[in-house]
N, C-alpha and C positions, 0 to 999 in steps of 0.2 A: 479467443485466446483464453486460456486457463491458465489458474495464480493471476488473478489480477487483484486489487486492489477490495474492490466487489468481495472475491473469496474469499479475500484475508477474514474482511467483517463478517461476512456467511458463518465462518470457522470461528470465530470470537463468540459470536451470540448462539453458536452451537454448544459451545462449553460452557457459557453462562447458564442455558436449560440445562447441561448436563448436572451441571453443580446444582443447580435446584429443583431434580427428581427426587422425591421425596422416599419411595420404591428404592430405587440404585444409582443413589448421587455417585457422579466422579470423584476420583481421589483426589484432595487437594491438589497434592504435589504435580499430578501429572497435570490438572490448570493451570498452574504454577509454570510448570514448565512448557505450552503451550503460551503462555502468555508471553513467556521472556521471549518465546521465538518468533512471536508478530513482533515484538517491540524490535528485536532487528532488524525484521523487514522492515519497518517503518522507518528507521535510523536508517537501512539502505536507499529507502527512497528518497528521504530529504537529501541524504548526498546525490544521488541521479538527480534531482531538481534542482540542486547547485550546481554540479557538473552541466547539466543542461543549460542553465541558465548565463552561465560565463562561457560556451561554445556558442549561444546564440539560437540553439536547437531546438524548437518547439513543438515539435513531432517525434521524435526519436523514442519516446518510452513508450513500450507494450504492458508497462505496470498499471498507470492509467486508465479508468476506463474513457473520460474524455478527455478527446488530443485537447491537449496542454493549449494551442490558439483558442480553441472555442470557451473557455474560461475568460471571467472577466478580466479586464485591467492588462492583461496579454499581450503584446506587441508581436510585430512579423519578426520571425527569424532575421539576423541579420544576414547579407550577403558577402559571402568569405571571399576575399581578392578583389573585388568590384568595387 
C-alpha cells in the first residue's frame, strides 16, 4: 500500500535534505507548508488509533505499516455481540 506511515517519514526527511542543499535549498515556505500537512496526517492518525481503539479494531488501518496486534502491549480485538 502506498501513503503509509513509512512515506509520510520518507517525504519528511526528503525536505529536510531539500532544505539543506546548499546548490538549491527549498523555499522555506513551501517546508513549511509540507510540514503542517504531515502534522495532519498525524493528527488524523491518532484519531484512527482512538477510533480504533474504542471499536475494539486492531487490524482495520492500512496507515500503519505494522498491524496494530503485532505491537507490544496490544490486546485481541474485542468480539462484538458475543
Amino acid at each position: 500500500m502506498r501513503n503509509t506511515l513509512t512515506d509520510l517519514r520518507n517525504h519528511l526527511f526528503e525536505t529536510i535534505e531539500a532544505l539543506k542543499d546548499d546548490e538549491n535549498p527549498m523555499p522555506v515556505d513551501r517546508a513549511r507548508a509540507i510540514s503542517e500537512a504531515a502534522g495532519k496526517l498525524i493528527e488524523s492518525g491518532k484519531m484512527e488509533l482512538q477510533y480504533l481503539d474504542l471499536m475494539g479494531d486492531r487490524e482495520a488501518s492500512k496507515f500503519f505499516d505494522t498491524p496494530l496486534l503485532a505491537l507490544p502491549g496490544n490486546r485481541p480485538a474485542r468480539q462484538v455481540g458475543g
